[in-house]
C-alpha positions, 0 to 999 in steps of 0.5 A, spaced: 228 414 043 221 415 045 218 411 052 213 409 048 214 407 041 209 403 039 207 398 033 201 395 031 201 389 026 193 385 030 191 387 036 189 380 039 190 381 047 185 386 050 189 393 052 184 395 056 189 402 057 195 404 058 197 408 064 201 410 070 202 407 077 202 411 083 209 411 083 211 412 076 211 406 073 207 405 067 202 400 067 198 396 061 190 392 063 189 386 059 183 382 059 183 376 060 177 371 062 178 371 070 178 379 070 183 384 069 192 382 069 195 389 070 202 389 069 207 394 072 214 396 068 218 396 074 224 396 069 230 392 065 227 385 068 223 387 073 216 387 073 209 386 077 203 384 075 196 385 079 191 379 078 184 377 082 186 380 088 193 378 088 200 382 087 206 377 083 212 380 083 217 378 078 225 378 079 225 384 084 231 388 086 233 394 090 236 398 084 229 398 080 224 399 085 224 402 092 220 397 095 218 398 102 212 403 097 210 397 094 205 392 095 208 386 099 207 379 095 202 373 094 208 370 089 214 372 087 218 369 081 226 369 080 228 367 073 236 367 076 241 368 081 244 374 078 244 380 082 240 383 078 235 378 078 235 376 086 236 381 091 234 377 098 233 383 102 227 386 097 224 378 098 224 379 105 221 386 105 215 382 100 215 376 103 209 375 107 206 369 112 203 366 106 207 369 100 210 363 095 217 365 092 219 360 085 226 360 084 231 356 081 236 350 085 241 356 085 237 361 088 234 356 092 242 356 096 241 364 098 233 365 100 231 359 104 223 357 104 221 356 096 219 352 091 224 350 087 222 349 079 227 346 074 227 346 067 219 343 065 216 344 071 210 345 070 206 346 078 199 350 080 201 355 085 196 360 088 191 358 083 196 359 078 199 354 073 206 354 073 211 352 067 219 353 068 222 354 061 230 353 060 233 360 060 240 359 057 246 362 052 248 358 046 252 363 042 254 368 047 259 366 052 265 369 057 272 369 055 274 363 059 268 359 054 263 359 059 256 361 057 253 367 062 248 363 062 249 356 064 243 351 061 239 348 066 241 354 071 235 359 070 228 359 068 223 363 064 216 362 067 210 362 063 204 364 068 196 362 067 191 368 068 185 366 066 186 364 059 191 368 058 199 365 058 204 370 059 211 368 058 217 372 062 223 369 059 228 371 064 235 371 061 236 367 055 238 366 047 232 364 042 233 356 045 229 350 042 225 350 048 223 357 047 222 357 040 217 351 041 212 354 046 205 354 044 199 359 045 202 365 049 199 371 048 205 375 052 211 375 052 217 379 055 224 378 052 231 380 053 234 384 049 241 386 050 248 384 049 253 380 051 248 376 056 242 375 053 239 376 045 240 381 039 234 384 036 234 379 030 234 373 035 229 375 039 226 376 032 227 370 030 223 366 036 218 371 036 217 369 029 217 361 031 213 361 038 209 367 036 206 371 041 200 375 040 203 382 045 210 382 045 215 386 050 222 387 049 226 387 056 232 388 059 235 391 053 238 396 057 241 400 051 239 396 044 235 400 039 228 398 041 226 401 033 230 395 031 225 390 033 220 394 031 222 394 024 225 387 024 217 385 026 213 390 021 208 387 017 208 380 021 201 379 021 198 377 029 204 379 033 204 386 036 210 389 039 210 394 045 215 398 048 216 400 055 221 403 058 224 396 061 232 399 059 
């Protein structure tokens, strides 16, 4: 399956390229009414964007990155607490004197000095908005009936650049929560089993929320085309695919 599969129903978000990072990582631009968001695959739910000046870091973790060559942080986001969302080692290699680190309650209990959110917070960090979605399993569950994602444990964060609002879902089903979010013109959301959501509900939220560009991530070995085809022809979401296995 190729890298880089793409479709095409409005382009609506300015794409200003696609490209590569100095350390190999793919890179899209997008136009926004404060200057240029660039956004970094890291891969599967790793990601960096580079906005005003400032370098965001989303759920960084040593098995996607060598972090010691990328450029320390002015905000680091963790959705949640599992490993490969939260690594401290690598947030300490980030963390600068006045980098801000958002994260759950549950992480909160591993990397000392942040700022705890909780489901619909909504706060302004860095000269950044900044809203915590519940990201949460209702169908997909453990053998002993426990969701792997336990609600009210992790966030997804919708980010403000400029007039743009990027949704970074963390690791969550199609809730309500997810389904009634407005406005946003870039989504990233998972796509693997068990723990996260099949092509068809991500299919399904993305039908209700509708997002302008969206991301599949995280889907580790799900067949990307299938998101694809299930959202050909949905007029005003364009579905890009990145190499975020």
């Amino acid at each position: 399956m190729s890298n880089v599969l793409l479709f095409t129903a409005v382009l609506v978000c300015g794409l200003t390229f696609t490209g590569f990072a100095e350390e190999g990582f793919e890179t899209d631009v997008i136009q926004t009414s404060a200057g240029d968001l660039t956004i970094t695959f890291i891969g599967h739910g790793t990601l960096m964007f580079t906005f005003g000046g400032k370098t965001i870091h989303v759920d960084p973790v040593s098995r996607e990155a060598d972090y010691t060559k990328m450029p320390q942080a002015d905000l680091v986001l963790i959705t949640h607490q599992h490993g490969d969302h939260l690594d401290p080692e690598v947030i300490e290699i980030l963390r600068k004197e006045k980098t801000n680190i958002v994260l759950s309650g549950k992480c909160a209990e591993v990397v000392q000095g942040g700022i705890v959110m909780v489901n619909g917070d909504v706060k302004s960090i860095g000269g950044l908005k900044i809203e915590a979605v519940p990201a949460y399993n209702i169908v997909h569950k453990r053998d002993n009936g426990q969701p792997y994602h336990p609600r009210g444990e992790g966030n997804g964060y919708v980010i403000t650049f400029g007039d743009k609002r990027v949704y970074v879902a963390g690791d969550t089903e199609n809730t309500p929560e997810m389904k009634a979010l407005k406005g946003i013109d870039v989504a990233f959301l998972p796509m693997n089993l068990p723990y996260t959501m099949t092509p068809e509900m991500v299919a399904d939220a993305a039908k209700a929320f509708r997002p302008k560009i969206l991301y599949p991530y995280h889907y580790g070995s799900t067949d990307t085309a299938r998101i694809v085809e299930l959202l050909k022809g949905e007029e005003g979401i364009e579905v890009r695919i990145r190499d975020m296995k």
